[in-house]
N, C-alpha and C positions, 0 to 999 in steps of 0.2 A: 504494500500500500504506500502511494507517494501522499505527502503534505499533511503528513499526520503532527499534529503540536502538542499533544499529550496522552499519556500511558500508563493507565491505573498501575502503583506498587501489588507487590506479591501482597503486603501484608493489606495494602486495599479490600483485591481481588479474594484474600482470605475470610474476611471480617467479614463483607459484605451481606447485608439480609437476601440480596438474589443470590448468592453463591451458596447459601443454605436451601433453599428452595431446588435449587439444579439440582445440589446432592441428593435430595431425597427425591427425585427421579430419573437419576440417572443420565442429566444431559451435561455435556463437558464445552459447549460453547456457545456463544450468543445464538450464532445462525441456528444452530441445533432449539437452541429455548425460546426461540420467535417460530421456528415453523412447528415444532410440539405445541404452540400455545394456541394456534390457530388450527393445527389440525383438528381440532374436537374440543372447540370451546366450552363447552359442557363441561368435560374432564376440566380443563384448563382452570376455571373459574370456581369451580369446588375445590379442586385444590390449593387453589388460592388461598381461598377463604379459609380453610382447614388450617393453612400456615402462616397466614396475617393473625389468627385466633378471633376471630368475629365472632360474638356471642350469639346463638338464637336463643328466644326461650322455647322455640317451636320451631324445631327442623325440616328444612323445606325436603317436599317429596317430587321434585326435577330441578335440576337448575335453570333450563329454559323453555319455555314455550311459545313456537312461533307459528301455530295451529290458526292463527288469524292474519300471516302476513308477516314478512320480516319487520315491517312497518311497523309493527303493534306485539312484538315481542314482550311475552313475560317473563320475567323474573325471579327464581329463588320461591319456584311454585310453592304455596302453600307454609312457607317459613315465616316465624312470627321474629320482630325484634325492635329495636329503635337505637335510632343515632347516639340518643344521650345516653343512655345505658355502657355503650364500646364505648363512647368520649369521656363520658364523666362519672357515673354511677361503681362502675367497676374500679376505675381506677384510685375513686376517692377511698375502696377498700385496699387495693392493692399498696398503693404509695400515696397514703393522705398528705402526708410532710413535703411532695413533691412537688415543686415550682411548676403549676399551670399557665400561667397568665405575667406579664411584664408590662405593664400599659405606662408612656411616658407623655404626657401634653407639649406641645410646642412649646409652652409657657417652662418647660423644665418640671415640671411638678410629675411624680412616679408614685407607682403602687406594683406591689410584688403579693400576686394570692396562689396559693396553695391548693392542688386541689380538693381538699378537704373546706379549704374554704369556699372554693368556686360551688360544688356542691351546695353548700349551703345555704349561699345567692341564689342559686340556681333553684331551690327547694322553696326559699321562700318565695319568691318571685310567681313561680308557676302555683304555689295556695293562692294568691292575691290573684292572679288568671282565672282559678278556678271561682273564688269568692263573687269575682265580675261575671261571672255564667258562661263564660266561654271554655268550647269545649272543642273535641274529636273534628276538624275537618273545617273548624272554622279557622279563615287567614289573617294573619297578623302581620303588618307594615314595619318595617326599619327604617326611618329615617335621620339618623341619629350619626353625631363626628365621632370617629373613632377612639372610643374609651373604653375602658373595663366593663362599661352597663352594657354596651352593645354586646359583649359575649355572655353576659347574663341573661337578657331579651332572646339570645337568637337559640342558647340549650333552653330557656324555659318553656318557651313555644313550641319546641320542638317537642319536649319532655311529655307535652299534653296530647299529643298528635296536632297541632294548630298546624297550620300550611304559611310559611315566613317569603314576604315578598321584601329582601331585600334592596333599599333604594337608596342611589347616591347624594352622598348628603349634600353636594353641589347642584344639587338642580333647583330649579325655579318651581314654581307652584304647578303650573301649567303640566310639568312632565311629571312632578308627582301625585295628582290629580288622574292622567291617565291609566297609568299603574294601581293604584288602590282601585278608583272604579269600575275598571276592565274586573279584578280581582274579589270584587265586593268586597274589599277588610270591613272586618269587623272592627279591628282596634289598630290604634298606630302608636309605638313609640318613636319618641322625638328629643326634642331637648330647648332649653332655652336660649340654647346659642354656642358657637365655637369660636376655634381661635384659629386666623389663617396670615401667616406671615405680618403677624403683630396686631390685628386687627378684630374686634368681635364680628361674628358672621351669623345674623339671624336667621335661624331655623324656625321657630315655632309661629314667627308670621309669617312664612311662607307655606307652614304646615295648614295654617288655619284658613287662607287662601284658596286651598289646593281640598280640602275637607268640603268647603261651600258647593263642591260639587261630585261629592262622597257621602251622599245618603246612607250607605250601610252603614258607615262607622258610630261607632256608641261611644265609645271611650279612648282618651288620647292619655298617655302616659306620658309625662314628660321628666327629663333628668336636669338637675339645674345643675349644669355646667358652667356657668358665669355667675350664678350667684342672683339671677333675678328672682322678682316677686311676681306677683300674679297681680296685673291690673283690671282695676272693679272686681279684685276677691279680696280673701281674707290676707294678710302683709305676713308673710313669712320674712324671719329673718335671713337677709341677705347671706348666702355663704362666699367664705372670700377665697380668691385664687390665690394656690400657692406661688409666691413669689420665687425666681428667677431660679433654679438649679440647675447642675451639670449641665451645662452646656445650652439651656432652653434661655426661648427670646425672654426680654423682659414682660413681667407677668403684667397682667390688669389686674391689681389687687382694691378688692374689695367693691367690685361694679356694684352701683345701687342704680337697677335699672325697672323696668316694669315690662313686661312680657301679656298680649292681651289671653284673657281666659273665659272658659264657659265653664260656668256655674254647672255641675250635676256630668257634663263631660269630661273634663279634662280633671286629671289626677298628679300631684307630684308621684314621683318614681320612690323617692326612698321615705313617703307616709305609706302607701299601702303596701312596703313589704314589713314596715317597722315592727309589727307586733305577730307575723306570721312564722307559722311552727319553721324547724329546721329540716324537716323532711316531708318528704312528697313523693307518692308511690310514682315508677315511669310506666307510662299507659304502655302495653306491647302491643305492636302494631302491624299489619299485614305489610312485607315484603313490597308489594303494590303501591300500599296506601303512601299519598304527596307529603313531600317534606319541604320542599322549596317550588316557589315560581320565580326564574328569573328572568328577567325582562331585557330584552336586547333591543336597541334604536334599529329603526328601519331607515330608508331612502327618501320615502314618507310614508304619509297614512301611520298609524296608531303603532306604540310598540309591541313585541311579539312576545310573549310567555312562557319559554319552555319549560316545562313541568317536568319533576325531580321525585323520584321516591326514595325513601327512606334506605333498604335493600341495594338500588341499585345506584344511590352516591357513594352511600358508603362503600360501595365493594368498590370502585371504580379509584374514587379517591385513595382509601388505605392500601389501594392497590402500587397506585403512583407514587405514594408520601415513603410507603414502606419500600419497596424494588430501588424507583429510580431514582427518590431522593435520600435513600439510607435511611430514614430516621429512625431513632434509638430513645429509651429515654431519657439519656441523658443530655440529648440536643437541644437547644434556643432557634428558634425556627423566624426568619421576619423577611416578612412579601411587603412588599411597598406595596399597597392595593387598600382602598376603599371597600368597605360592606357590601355596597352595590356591586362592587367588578365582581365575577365567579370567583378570583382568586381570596377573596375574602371569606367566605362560606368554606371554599376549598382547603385552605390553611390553617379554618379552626378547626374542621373533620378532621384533617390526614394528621396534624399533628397530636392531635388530643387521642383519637386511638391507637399512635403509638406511645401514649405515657409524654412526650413532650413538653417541652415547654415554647411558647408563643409571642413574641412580641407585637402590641398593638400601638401604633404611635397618630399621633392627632396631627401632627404638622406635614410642613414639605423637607426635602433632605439636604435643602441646599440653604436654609432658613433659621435663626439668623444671619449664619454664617456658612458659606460653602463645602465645611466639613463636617456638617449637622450629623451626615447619615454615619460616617467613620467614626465620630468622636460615640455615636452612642455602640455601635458592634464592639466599638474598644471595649467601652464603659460596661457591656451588659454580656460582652464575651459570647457572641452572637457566632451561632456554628455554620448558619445557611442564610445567604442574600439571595433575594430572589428580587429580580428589577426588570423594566422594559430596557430594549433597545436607546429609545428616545431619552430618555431618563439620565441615560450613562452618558447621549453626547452632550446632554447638558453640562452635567457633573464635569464631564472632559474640558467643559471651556473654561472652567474657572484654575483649572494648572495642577500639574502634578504636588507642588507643594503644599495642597490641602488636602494629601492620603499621605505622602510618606510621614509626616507630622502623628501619623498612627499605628498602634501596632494592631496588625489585623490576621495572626497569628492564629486567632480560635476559629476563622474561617476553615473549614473542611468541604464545602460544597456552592456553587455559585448556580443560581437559575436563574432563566428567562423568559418571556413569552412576550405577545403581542403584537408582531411587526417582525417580517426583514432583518437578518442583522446586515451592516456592512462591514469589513473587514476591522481598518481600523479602528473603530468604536469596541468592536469584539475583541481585539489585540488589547485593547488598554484594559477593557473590565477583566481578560485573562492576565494580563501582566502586571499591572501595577496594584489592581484588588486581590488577585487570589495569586500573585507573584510564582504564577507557570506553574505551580505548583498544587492545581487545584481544579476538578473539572467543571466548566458550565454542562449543567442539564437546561439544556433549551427544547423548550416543548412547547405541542402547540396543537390545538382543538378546537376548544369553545364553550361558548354558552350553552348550548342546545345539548351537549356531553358531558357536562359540568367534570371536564377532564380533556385528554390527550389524545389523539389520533399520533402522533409522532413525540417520540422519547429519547434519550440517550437513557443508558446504566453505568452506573458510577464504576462496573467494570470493563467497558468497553473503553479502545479508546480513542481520540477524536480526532475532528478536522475542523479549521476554523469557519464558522457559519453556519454546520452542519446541526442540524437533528439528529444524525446518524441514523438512523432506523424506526419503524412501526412502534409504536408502545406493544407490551404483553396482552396478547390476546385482543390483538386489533386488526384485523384482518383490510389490511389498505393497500390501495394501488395507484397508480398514476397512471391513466387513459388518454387515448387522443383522440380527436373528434372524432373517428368509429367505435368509441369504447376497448381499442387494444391496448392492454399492455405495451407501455414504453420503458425505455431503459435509454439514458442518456441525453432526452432532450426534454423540454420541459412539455408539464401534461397537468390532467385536473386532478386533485386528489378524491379520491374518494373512498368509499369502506363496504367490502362486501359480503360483511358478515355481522349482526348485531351484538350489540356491547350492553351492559346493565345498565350504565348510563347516560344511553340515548333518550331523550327528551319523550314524554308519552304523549306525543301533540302540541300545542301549542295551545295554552290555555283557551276555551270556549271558541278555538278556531281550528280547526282538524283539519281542513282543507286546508288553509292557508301552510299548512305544516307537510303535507303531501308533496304539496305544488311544490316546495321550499327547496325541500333536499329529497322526494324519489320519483320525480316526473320527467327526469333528463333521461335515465336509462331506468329498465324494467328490473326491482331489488337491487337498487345499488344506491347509496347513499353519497350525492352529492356536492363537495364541499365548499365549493368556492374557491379554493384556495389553487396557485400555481405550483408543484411538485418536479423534482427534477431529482429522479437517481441516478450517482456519474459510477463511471465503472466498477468501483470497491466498494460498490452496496453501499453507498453514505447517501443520505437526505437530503434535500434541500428545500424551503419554500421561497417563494418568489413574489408575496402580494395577493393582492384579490384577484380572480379572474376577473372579477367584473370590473376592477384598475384597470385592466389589459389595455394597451398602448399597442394601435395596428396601425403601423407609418407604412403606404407601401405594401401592403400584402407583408410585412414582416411585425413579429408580435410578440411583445416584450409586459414586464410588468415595471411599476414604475421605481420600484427596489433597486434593479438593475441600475438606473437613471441614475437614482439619487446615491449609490455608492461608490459611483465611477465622479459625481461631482463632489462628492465627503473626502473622498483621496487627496485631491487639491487642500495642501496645508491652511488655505485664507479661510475653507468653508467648515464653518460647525456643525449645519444642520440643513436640511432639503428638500423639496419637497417638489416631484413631477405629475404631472398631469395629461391627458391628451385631446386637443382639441378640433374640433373641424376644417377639414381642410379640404378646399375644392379640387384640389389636383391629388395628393395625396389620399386620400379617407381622413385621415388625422395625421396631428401634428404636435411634438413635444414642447409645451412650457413647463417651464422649470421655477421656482422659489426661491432663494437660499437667504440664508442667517449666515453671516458671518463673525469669525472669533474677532473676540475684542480689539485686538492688533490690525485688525485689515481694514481697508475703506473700500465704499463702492466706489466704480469708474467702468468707465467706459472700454479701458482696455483689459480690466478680468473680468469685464462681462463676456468680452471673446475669448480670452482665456478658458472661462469654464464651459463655455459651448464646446469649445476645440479639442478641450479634456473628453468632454463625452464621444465626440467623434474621434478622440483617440483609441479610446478603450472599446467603445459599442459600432464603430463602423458609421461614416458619414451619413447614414439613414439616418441615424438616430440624432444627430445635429440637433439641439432646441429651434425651435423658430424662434422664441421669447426666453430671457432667462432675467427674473426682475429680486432684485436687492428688498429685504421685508425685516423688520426688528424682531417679530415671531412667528411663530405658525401656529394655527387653531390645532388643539390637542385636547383631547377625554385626560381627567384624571390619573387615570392611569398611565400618562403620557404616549399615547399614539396620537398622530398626525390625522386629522381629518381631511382624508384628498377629497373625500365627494363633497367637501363643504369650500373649497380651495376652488373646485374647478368649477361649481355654480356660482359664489363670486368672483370668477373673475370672468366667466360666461354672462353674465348679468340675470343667471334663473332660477328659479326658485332655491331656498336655502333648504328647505324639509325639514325633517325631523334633527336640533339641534340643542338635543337634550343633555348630550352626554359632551360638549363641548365646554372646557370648562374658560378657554378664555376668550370669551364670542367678541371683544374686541381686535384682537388679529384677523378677525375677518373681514372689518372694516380696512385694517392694513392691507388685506390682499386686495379689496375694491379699491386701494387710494395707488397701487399696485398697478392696478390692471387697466 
């Protein structure tokens, strides 16, 4: 194999939780333990499950039934069990003394719980559930900044059978208006407010907003985070923010603010758990039966729901967390992700049933100061970073002297998802974060999977950019417009074989879930996404198809573009597009953000055209290539190109819910 950049140690390849897994059936390498896993996913997946130790209290009698359609596969027939139970109930028996939970506020203020404690939260929390009437099936709203409540809201609701619609706490009323309604909640936690790069950020008027047109909801629970009161209630005293520690911005101590309320709705969070018992039985619950809806932005029209059961997150997740990401219990585990993204939901499962411990953090990683996210891995001895692509070229432009300044030494594993990587972006989070010495698991799914389609294993070993390979018992391919099998050139991803957790529809939309992902080819699940396997069986993705850039009958994704213009030392960040062109079909504009050090001009605006037609072939030449201060981005920093190339098309913006800084879009129009 040529361009290989890293090579798990023996004593890796020894340790390993997959390397115990092979041994007990007898397979001795990767290729062998990807096509064992898919030969007979049945076998595969009870097995699994037998060796991750998944509790039922009620042993399922198949592992799969797909008697109504690959489409509509079940799950773990007949098996009783619940999420909270494997994440938190067993474990507060196993290791109560052991560190669950690390939650730090931008503000520096930290809390360290136990899972004996977490339990506890967790117990009273879901009596106070029960006490409000809510039961079995009915859904419950997250809209809440990332704090320690949020992992108490998301096992409590769980704990009851509640169906949890988590939602990004950066949205406006409007997007979390359609997600509760679409979903009927019953109840939504919230909060009084958060802290985003120094600054209070109201939630709970935007909750109340977004409510005026959520009929089902009864009860809002809200956590006071800031320290507000309830206006036209009764004046609770103010709680004050803890002032400035380790590393966190300076606090807002002592906000005395007023937050509006409804009388007989709306609940503080820590009165109704205040006087409730410390235990709470966990409902067991059909394999089947929903545990999550999560909601992914469309193009436009309403967002889409993909529904999550209990059975088959879990297996999917503790499947990933355990194999690809090692974890152990004695690891610290921290995903830069939001509630609302998958990887939020994702990270508290995978980590928490294996014994784990988790970090939750409120801020941004570059906030106060550029080495926000280093100084706390240092401080908290952090074993797994898990970041987007976009995120690190940030991080990249403020200079290597705000990481070597750390020791980052407890790192043992590095992941990613979301986007593309480009080389150098990928070279610095491998060299200078995990100093060559450390593998990226770069993986990559979805919402609608609430998991992976394509994985590395921490004993494989790698190439830069790559995926390496299929996740365990993922049966995927890369087709060409006849649906064959390719090998070498790029093709669509997709999956031809069902997984536990494949989305059960699309919430109260079944058709729209059809059409989505199995209307292109007959059982074959359709991904969107550009795949390219080069000759050493290694992975690659390439963008959205529906990105897809066709100059000339020739067709590229826009990843391509923007990694051949990131090469160029002046550019930090990029962003391509494809637009109409009467001679052509289409035609390349280009974005770019430039590093601090560089200026725009007229003569690297050719510069970086001439770069791309160095690297990609004079086809790909930009017609346009325009200088911008940012790029519109989702929280979890990905790049919105379908938001980029409507403004600077002059057409409709759609669905722009999950953009967290909708001012750069005005930049691309001031741009274009």
């Amino acid at each position: 194999m040529k361009d290989i950049i890293w090579t798990p140690s023996k004593d890796v390849v020894r340790d390993a939780n997959v390397t115990r897994f092979m041994k007990k059936h007898g397979l001795k390498t990767y290729e062998e333990l990807h096509a064992w896993s898919v030969a007979d996913i049945s076998r595969f997946w009870d097995a699994a499950m037998k060796d991750l130790g998944v509790e039922w209290s009620q042993p399922y009698s198949k592992v799969v039934d797909a008697s109504k359609g690959i489409q509509w596969a079940k799950w773990f027939v007949g098996g009783k069990l619940n999420i909270v139970h494997n994440c938190i109930d067993r474990r507060a028996k196993s290791q109560p003394d052991a560190l669950a939970v690390i939650w730090e506020g931008e503000d520096g203020a930290q809390r360290k719980v136990t899972y004996a404690e977490l339990n506890r939260d967790v117990c009273r929390l879901a009596n106070a559930l029960k006490s409000l009437g809510l039961k079995k099936g009915d859904t419950a709203g997250i809209y809440m900044p990332m704090t320690y409540e949020i992992v108490v809201a998301f096992y409590a609701a769980l704990k009851l059978g509640l169906i949890i619609i988590p939602i990004f706490s950066g949205f406006g009323a409007a997007s979390v208006a359609s997600r509760l309604a679409n979903a009927e909640a019953k109840v939504l936690f919230t909060a009084d407010g958060s802290l985003r790069r120094g600054k209070p950020v109201a939630i709970k008027e935007e909750a109340d907003k977004a409510l005026a047109d959520v009929p089902s909801c009864e009860h809002v629970i809200v956590l006071r985070r800031l320290g507000a009161t309830a206006r036209d209630c009764r004046a609770s005293a103010p709680l004050a923010v803890e002032s400035q520690k380790a590393g966190g911005a300076p606090a807002l101590q002592n906000q005395h603010f007023q937050i509006p309320w409804t009388n007989g709705r709306d609940l503080w969070f820590h009165e109704i758990v205040a006087k409730q018992p410390d235990t709470c039985a966990t409902e067991q619950l059909d394999s089947e039966d929903f545990a999550m809806i999560l909601y992914t932005s469309g193009t436009t029209g309403k967002p889409k729901g993909a529904v999550h059961t209990h059975g088959g997150a879990l297996a999917q997740i503790a499947k990933e967390l355990g194999y690809a990401f090692d974890v152990k219990p004695s690891d610290r585990f921290f995903w830069v992700t939001d509630i609302g993204w998958m990887m939020g939901p994702w990270m508290l499962i995978g980590v928490h049933c294996h014994g784990g411990s988790t970090l939750i953090f409120e801020g941004a990683p570059n906030y106060p100061q550029p080495d926000r996210l280093w100084d706390m891995i240092e401080r908290h001895r952090i074993t797994h970073l898990g970041i987007s692509p976009t995120a690190i070229r940030v991080l990249m432009r403020h200079g290597d002297e705000w990481v070597t300044k750390h020791d980052l030494t407890s790192l043992r594993i590095l992941g990613s998802t979301g986007e593309p990587w480009d080389p150098d972006s990928y070279g610095w989070f491998f060299e200078k974060i995990g100093g060559k010495r450390i593998p990226i698991i770069n993986i990559s799914g979805g919402t609608e999977i609430v998991g992976c389609f394509l994985s590395p294993l921490p004993i494989t070993p790698l190439k830069s950019c790559s995926l390496r390979g299929p996740g365990l018992g993922m049966d995927v391919d890369v087709f060409d417009e006849n649906a064959k099998p390719v090998r070498g050139q790029m093709g669509h991803l997709v999956c031809k074989q069902p997984a536990p957790s494949m989305t059960r529809g699309f919430w109260k939309d079944p058709q729209r879930y059809l059409e989505t992902y199995w209307s292109r080819w007959q059982n074959v699940w359709f991904h969107g996404d550009w795949a390219l396997v080069d000759e050493d069986g290694f992975w690659s993705l390439h963008g959205r198809s529906d990105d897809v850039i066709k100059v000339s009958g020739r067709r590229t994704g826009p990843a391509e573009i923007e990694a051949a213009l990131i090469e160029h030392p002046a550019v930090s960040e990029a962003a391509a597009i494809g637009v109409p062109d009467e001679i052509k079909g289409e035609d390349v504009v280009c974005f770019v953000l430039l590093k601090p050090s560089h200026k725009p001009s007229e003569p690297l605006r050719n510069e970086l055209k001439e770069q791309v037609a160095k690297i990609l072939g004079k086809t790909l030449r930009p017609k346009d290539l325009r200088f911008v201060t940012e790029l519109p981005k989702t929280r979890s920093a990905k790049i919105v190109r379908r938001a980029i190339r409507a403004a600077y098309l002059g057409e409709d913006l759609g669905d722009l819910s999950s953009v967290e800084n909708p001012a750069a879009i005005d930049g691309i129009k001031r741009a274009a």
